[in-house]
N, CA, C and O atoms as CSV, one atom per row, in Angstrom:
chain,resi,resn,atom,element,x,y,z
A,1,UNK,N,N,-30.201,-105.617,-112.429
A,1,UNK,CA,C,-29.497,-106.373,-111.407
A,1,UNK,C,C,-30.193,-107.696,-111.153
A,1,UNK,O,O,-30.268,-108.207,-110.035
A,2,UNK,N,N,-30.686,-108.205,-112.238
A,2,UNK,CA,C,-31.111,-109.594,-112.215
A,2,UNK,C,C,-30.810,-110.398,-111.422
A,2,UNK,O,O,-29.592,-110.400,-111.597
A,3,UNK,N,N,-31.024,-111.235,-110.519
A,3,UNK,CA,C,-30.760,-112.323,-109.530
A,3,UNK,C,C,-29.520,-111.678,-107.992
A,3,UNK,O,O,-29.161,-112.307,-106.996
A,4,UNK,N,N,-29.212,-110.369,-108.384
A,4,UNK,CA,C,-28.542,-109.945,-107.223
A,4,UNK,C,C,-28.818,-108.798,-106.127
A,4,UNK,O,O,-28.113,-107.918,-105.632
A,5,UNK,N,N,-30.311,-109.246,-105.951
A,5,UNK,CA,C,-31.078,-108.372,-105.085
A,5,UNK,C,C,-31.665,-107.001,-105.686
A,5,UNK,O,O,-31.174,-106.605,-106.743
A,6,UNK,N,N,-32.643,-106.287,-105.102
A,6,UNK,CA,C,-33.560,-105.712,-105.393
A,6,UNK,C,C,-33.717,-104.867,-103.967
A,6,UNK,O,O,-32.980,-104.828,-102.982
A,7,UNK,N,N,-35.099,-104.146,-104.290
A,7,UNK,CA,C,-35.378,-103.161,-103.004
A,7,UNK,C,C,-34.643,-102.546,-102.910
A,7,UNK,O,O,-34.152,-102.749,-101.800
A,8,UNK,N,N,-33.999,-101.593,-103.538
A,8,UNK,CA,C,-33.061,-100.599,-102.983
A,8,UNK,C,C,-31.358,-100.787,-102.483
A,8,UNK,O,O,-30.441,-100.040,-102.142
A,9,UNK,N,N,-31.579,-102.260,-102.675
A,9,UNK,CA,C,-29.806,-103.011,-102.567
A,9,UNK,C,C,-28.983,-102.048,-103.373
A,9,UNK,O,O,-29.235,-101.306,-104.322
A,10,UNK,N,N,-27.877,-102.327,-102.642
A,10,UNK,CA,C,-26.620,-101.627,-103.287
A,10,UNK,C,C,-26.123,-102.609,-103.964
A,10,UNK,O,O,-26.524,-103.691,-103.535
A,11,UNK,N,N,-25.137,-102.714,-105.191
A,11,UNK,CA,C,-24.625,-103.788,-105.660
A,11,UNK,C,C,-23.061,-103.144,-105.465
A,11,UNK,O,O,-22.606,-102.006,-105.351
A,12,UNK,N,N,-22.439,-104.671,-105.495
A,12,UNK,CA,C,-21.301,-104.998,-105.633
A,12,UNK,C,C,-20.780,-105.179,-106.291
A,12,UNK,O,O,-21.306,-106.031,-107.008
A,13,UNK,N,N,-19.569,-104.786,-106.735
A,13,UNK,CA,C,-18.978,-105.048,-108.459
A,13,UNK,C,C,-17.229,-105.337,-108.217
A,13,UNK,O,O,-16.499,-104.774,-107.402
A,14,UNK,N,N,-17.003,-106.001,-108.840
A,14,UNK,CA,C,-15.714,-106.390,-109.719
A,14,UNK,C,C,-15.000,-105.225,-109.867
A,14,UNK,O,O,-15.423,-104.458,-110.733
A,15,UNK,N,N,-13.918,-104.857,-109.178
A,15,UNK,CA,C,-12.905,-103.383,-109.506
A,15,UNK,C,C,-12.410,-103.821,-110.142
A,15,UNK,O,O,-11.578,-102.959,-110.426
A,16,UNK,N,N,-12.087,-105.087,-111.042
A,16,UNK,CA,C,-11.164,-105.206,-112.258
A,16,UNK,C,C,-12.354,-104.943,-113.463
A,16,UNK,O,O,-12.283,-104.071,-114.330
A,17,UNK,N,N,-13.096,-105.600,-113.346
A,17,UNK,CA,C,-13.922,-105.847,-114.242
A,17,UNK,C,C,-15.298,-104.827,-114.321
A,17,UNK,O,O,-15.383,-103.961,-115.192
A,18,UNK,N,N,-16.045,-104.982,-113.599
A,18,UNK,CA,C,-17.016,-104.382,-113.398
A,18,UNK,C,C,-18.441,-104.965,-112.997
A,18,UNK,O,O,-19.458,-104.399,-112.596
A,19,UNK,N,N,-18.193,-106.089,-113.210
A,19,UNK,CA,C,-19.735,-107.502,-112.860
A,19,UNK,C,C,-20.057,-107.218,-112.078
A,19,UNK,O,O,-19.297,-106.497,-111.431
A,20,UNK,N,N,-20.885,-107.407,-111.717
A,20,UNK,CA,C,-22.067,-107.349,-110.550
A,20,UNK,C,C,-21.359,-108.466,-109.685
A,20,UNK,O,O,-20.641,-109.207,-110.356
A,21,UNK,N,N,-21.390,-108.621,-108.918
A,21,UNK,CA,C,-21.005,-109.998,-107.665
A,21,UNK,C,C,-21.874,-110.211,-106.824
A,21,UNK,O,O,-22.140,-111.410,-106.738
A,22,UNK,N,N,-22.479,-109.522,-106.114
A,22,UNK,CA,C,-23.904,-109.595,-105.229
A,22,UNK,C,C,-24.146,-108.143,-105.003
A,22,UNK,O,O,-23.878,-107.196,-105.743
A,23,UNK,N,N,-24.853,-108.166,-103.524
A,23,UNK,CA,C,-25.441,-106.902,-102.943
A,23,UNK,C,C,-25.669,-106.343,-101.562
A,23,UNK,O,O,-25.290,-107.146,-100.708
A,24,UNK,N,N,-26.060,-105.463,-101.168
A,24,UNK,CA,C,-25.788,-105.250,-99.934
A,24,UNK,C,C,-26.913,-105.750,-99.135
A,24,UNK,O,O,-26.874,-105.786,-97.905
A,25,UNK,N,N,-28.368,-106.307,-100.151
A,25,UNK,CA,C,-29.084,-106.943,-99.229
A,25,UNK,C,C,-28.617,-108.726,-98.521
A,25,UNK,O,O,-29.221,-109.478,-97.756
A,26,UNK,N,N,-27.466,-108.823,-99.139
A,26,UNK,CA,C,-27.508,-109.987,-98.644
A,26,UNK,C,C,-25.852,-110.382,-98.231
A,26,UNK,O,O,-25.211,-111.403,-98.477
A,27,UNK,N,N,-25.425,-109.007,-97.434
A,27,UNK,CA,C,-24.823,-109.030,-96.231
A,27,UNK,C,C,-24.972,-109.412,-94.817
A,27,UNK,O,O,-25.720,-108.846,-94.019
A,28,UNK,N,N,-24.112,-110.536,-94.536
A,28,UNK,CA,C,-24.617,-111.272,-93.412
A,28,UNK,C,C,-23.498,-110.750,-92.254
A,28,UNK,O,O,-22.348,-110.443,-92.567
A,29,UNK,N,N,-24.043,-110.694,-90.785
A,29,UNK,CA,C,-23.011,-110.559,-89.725
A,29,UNK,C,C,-22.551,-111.880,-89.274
A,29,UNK,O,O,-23.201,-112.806,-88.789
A,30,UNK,N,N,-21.212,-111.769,-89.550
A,30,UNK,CA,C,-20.178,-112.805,-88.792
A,30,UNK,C,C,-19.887,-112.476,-87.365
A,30,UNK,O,O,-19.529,-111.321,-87.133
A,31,UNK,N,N,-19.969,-113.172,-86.547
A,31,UNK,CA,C,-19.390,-112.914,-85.530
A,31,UNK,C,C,-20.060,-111.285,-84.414
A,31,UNK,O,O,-19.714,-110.838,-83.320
A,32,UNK,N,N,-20.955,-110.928,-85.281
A,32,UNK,CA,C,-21.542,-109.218,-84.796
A,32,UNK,C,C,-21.573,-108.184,-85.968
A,32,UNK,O,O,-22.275,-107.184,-86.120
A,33,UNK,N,N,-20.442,-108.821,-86.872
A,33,UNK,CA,C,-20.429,-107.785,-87.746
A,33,UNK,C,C,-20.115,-108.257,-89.564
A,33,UNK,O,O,-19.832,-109.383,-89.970
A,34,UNK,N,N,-20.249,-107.233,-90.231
A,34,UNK,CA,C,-20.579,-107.738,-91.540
A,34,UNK,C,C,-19.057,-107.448,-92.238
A,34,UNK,O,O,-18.584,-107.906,-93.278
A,35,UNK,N,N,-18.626,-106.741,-91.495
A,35,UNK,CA,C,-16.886,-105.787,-91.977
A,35,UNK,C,C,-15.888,-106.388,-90.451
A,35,UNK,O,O,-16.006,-106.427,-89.227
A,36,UNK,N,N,-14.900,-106.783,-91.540
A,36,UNK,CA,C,-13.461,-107.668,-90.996
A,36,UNK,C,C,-12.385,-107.329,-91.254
A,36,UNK,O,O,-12.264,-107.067,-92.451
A,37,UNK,N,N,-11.086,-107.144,-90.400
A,37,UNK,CA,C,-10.093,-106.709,-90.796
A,37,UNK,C,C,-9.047,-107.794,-89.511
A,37,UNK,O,O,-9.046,-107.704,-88.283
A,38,UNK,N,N,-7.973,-109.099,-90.740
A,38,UNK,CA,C,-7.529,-109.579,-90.078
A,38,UNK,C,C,-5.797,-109.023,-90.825
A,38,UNK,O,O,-5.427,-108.118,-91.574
A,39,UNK,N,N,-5.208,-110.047,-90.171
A,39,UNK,CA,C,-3.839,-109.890,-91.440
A,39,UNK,C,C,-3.688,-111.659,-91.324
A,39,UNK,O,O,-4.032,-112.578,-90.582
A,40,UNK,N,N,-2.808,-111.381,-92.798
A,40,UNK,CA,C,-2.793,-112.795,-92.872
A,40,UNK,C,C,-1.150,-113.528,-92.722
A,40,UNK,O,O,-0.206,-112.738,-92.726
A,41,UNK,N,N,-0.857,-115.029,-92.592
A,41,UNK,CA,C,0.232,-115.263,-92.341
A,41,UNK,C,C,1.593,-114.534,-92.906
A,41,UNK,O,O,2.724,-114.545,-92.422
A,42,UNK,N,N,1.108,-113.908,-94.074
A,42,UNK,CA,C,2.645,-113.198,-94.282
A,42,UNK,C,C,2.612,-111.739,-94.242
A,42,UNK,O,O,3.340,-110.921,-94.805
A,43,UNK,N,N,1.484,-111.564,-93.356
A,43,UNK,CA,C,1.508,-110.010,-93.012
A,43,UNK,C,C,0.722,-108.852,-93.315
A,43,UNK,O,O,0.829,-107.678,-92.958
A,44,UNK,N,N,-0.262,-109.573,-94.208
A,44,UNK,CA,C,-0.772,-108.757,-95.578
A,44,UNK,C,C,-1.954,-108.066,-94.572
A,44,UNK,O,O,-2.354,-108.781,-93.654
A,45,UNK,N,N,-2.474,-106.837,-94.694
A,45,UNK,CA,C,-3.623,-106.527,-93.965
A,45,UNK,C,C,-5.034,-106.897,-94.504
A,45,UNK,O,O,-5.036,-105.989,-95.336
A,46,UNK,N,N,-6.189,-107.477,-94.692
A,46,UNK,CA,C,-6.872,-108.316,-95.451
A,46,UNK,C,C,-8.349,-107.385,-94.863
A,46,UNK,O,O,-8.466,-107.631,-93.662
A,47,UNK,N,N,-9.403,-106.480,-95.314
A,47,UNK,CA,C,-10.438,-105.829,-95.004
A,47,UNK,C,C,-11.159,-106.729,-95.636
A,47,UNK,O,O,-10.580,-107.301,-96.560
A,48,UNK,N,N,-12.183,-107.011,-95.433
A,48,UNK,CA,C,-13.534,-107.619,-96.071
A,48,UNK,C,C,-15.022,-107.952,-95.346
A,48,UNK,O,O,-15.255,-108.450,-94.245
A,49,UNK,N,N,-15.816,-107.539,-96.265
A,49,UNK,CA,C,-17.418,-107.643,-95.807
A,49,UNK,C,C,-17.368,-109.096,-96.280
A,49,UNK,O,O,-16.612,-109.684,-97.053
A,50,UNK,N,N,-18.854,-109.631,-95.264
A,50,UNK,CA,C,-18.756,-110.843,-95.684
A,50,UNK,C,C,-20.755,-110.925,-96.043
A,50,UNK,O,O,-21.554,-110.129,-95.550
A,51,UNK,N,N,-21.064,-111.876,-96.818
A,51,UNK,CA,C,-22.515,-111.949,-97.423
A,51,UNK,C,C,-22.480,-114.050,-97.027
A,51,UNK,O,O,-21.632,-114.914,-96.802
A,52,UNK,N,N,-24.331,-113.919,-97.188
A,52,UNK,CA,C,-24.610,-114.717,-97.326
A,52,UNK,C,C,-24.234,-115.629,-98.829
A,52,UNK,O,O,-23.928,-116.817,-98.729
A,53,UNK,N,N,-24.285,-115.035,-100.021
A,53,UNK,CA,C,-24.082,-115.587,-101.082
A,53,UNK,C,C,-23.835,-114.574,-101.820
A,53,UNK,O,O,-24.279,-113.453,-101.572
A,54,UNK,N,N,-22.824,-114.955,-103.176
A,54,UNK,CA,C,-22.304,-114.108,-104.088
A,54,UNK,C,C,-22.591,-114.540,-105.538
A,54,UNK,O,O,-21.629,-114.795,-106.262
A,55,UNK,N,N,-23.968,-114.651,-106.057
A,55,UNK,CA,C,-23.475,-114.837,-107.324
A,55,UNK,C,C,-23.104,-114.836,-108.575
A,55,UNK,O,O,-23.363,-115.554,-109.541
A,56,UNK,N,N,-22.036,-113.318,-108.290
A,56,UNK,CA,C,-20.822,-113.423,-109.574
A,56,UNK,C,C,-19.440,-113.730,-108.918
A,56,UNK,O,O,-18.387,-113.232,-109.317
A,57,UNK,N,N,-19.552,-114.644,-107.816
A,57,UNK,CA,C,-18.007,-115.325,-107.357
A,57,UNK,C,C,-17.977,-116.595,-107.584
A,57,UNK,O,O,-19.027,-117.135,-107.929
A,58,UNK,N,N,-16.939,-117.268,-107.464
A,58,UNK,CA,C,-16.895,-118.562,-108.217
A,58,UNK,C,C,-15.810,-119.521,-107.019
A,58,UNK,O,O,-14.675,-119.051,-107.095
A,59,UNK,N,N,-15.865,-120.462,-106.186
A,59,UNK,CA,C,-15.003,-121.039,-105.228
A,59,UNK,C,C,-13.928,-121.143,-106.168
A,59,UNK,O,O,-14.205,-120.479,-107.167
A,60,UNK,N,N,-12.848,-121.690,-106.252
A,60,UNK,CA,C,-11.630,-122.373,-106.694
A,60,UNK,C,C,-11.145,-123.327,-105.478
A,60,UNK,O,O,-11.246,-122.886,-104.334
A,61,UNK,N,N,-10.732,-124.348,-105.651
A,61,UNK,CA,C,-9.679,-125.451,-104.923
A,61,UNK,C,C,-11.003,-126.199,-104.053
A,61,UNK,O,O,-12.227,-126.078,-104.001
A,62,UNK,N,N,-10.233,-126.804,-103.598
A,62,UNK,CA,C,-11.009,-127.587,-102.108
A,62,UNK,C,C,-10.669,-126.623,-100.958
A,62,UNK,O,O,-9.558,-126.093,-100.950
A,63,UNK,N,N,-11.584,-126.359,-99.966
A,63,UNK,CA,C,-11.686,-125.656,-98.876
A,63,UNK,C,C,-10.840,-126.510,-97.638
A,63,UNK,O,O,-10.689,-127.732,-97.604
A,64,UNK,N,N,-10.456,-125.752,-96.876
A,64,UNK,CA,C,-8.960,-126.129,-96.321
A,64,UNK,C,C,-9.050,-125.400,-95.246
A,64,UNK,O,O,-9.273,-124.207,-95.454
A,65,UNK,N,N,-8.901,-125.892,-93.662
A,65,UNK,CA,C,-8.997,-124.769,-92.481
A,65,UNK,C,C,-7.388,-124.653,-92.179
A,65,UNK,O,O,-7.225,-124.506,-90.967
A,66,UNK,N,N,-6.636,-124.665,-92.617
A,66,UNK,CA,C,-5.535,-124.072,-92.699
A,66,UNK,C,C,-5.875,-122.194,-92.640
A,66,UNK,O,O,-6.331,-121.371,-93.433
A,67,UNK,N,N,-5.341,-122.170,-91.200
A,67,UNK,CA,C,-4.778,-120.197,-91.281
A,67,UNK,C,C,-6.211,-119.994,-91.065
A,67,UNK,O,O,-6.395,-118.815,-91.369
A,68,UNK,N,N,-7.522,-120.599,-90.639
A,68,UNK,CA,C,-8.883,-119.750,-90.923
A,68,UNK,C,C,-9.209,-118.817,-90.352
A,68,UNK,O,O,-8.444,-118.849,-89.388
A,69,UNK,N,N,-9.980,-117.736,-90.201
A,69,UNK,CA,C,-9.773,-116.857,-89.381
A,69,UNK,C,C,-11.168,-116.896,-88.734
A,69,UNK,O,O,-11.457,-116.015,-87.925
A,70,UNK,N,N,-12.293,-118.125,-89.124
A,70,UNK,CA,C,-13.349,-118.167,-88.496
A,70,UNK,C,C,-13.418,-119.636,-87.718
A,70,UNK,O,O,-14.020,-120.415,-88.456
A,71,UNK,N,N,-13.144,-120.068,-86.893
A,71,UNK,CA,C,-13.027,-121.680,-85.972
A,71,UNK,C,C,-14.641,-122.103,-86.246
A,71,UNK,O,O,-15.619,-121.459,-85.868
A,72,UNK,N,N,-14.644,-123.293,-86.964
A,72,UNK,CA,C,-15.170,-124.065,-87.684
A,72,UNK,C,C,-15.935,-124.397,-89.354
A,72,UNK,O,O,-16.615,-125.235,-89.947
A,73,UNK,N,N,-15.376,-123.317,-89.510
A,73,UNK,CA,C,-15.250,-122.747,-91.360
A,73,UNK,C,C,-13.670,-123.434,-92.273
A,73,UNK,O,O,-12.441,-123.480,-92.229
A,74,UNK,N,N,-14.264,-123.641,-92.649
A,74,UNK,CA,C,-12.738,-123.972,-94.221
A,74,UNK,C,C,-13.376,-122.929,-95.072
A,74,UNK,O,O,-14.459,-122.344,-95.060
A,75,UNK,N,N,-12.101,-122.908,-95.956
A,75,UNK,CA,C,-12.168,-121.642,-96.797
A,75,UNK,C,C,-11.339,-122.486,-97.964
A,75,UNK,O,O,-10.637,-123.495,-97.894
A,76,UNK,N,N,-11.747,-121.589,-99.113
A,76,UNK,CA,C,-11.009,-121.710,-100.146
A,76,UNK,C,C,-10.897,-120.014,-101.151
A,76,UNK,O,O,-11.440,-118.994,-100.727
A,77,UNK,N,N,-10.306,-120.048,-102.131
A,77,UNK,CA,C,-10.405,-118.540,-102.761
A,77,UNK,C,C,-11.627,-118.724,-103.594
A,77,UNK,O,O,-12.226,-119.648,-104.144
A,78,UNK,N,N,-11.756,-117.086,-103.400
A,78,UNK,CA,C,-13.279,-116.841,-104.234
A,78,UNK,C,C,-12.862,-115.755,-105.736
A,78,UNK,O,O,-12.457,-114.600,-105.605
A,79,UNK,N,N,-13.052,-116.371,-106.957
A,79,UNK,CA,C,-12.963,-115.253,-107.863
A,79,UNK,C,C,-14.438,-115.031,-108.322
A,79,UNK,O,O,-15.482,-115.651,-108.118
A,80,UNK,N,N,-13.944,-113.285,-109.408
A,80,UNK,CA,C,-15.111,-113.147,-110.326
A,80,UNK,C,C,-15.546,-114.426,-111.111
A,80,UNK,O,O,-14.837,-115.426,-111.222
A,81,UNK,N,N,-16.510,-114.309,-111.521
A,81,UNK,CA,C,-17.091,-115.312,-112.204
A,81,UNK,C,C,-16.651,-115.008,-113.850
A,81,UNK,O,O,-16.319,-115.789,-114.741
A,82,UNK,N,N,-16.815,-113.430,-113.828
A,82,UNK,CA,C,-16.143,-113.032,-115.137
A,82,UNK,C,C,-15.307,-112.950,-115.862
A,82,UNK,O,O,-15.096,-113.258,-117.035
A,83,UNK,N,N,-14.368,-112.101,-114.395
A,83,UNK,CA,C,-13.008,-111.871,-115.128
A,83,UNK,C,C,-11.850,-112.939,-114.369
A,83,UNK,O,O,-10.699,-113.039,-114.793
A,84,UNK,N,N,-12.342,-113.666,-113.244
A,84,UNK,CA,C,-11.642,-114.581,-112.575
A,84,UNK,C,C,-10.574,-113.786,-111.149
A,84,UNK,O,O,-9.957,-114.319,-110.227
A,85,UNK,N,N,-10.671,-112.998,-111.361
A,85,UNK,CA,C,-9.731,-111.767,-111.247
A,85,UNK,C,C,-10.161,-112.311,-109.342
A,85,UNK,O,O,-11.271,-112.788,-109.104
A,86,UNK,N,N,-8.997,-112.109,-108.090
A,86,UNK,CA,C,-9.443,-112.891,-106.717
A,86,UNK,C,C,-10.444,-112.068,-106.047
A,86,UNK,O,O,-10.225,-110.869,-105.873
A,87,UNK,N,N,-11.310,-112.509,-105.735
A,87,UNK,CA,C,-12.429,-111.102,-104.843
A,87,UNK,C,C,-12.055,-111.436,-103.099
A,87,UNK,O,O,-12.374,-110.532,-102.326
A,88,UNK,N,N,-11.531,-112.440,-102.614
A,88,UNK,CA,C,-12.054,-113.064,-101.131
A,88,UNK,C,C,-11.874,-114.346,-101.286
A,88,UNK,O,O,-11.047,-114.973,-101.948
A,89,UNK,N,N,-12.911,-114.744,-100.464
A,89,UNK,CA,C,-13.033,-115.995,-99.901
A,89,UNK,C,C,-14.022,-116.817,-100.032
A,89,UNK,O,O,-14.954,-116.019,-100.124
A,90,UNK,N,N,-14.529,-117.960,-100.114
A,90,UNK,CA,C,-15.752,-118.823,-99.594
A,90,UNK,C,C,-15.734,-119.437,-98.328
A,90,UNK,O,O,-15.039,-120.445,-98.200
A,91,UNK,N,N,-16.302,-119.056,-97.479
A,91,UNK,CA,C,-16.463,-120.115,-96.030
A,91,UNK,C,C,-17.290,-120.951,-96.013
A,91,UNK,O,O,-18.458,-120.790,-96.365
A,92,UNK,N,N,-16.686,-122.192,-95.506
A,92,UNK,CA,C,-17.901,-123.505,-95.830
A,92,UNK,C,C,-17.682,-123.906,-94.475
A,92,UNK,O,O,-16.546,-123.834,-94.005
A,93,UNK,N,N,-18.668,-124.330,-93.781
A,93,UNK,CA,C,-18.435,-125.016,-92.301
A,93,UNK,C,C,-17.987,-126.394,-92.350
A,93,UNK,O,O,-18.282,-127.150,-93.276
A,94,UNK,N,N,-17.457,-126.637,-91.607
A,94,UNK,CA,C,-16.665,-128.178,-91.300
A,94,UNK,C,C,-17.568,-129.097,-90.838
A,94,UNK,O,O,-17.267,-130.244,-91.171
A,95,UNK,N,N,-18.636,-128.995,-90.145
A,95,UNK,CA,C,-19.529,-129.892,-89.753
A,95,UNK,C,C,-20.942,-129.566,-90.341
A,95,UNK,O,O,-21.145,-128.998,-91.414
A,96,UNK,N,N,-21.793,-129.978,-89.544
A,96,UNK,CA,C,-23.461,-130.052,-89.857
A,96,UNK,C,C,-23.924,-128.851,-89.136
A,96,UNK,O,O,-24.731,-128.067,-89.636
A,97,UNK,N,N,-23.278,-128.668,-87.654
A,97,UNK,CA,C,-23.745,-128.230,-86.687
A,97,UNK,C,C,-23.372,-126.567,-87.077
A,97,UNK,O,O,-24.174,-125.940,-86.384
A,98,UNK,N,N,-22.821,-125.904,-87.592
A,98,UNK,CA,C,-22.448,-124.452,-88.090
A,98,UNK,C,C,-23.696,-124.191,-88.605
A,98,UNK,O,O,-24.567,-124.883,-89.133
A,99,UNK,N,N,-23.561,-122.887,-88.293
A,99,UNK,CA,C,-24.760,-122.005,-88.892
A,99,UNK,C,C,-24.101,-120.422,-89.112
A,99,UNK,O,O,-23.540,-119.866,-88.168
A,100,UNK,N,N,-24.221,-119.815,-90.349
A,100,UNK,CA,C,-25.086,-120.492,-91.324
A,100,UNK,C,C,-23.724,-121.839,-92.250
A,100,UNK,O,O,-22.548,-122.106,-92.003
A,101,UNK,N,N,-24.403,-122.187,-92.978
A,101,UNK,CA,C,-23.190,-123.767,-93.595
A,101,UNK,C,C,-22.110,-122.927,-94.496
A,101,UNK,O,O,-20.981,-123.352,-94.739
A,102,UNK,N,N,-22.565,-121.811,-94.903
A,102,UNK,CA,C,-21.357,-120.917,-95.954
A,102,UNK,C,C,-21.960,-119.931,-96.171
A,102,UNK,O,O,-23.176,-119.797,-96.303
A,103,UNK,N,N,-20.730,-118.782,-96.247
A,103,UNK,CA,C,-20.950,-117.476,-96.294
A,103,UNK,C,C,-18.730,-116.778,-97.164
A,103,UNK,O,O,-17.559,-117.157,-97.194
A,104,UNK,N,N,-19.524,-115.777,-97.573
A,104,UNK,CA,C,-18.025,-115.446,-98.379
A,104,UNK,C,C,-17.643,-114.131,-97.931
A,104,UNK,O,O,-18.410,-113.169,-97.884
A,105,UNK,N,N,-16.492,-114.128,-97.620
A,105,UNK,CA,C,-15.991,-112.790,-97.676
A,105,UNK,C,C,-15.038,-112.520,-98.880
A,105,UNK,O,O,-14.208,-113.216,-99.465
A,106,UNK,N,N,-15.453,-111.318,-99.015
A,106,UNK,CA,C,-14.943,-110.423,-100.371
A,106,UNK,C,C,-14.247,-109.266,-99.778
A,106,UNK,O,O,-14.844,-108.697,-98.865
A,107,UNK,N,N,-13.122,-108.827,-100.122
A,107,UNK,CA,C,-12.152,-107.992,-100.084
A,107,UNK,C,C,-12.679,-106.341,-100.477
A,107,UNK,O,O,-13.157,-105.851,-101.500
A,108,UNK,N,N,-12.346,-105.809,-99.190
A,108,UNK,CA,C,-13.091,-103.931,-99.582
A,108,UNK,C,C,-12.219,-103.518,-100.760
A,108,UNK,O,O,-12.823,-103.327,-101.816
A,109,UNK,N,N,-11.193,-103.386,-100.756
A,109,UNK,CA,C,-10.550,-102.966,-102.301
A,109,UNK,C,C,-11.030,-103.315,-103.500
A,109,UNK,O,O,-11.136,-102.568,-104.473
A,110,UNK,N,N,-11.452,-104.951,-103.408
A,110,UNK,CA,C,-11.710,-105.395,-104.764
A,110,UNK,C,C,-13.258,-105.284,-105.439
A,110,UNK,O,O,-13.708,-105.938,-106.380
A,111,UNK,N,N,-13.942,-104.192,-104.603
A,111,UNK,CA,C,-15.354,-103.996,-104.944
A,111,UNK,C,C,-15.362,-102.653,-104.833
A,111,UNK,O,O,-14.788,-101.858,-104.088
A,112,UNK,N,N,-16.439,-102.522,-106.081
A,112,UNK,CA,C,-17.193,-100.983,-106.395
A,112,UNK,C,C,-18.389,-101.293,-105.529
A,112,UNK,O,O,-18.726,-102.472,-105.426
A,113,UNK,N,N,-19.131,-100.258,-104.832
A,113,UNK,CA,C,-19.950,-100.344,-104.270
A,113,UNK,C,C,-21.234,-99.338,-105.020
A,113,UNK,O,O,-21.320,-98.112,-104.940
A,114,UNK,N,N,-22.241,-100.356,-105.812
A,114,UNK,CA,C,-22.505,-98.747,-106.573
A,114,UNK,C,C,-23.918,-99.035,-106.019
A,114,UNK,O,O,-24.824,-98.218,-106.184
């Protein structure tokens, strides 16, 4: 598990694929907590842990606070790095003043937790 934590971390994996994506040492709490469950504009029910950094996810697009579900974060989609396949999200803060500046949430379905 080269570069995606150590000590006893749990890793995270790709349910399409199988990649590694990060780990459970470097699950961060949003808001109080590390596990989220919003729905999104067309209804969809959306579960996801969120981490400090992921890296077998990959941003796509420019980040956009359209629909965000965190007030002062933009987001854009987050895939595997591997299979491309969508895991979540990237949150990037809108200003200087956010802390921490980005953090991603990844979708409970779309991860093995091994």
């Amino acid at each position: 598990m080269d570069g995606f934590g150590g000590n006893g971390a749990k890793a995270y994996k790709c349910s399409n694929c199988g990649a590694v994506v990060t780990s459970s040492d470097r699950l961060l709490a949003i808001n109080g907590t590390n596990r989220h469950h919003f729905i999104n504009p067309m209804g969809l029910h959306c579960e996801f842990y969120t981490f400090a950094s992921c890296p077998g996810a990959l941003p796509l697009g420019a980040p956009t606070e359209a629909y965000t579900w965190f007030p002062g974060y933009d987001w854009c989609l987050a895939l595997c790095l591997h299979c491309r396949e969508h895991l979540g999200w990237q949150y990037v803060a809108a200003s200087r003043k956010e802390r921490p500046s980005e953090f991603w949430g990844l979708l409970v379905p779309h991860l093995q937790i091994i």
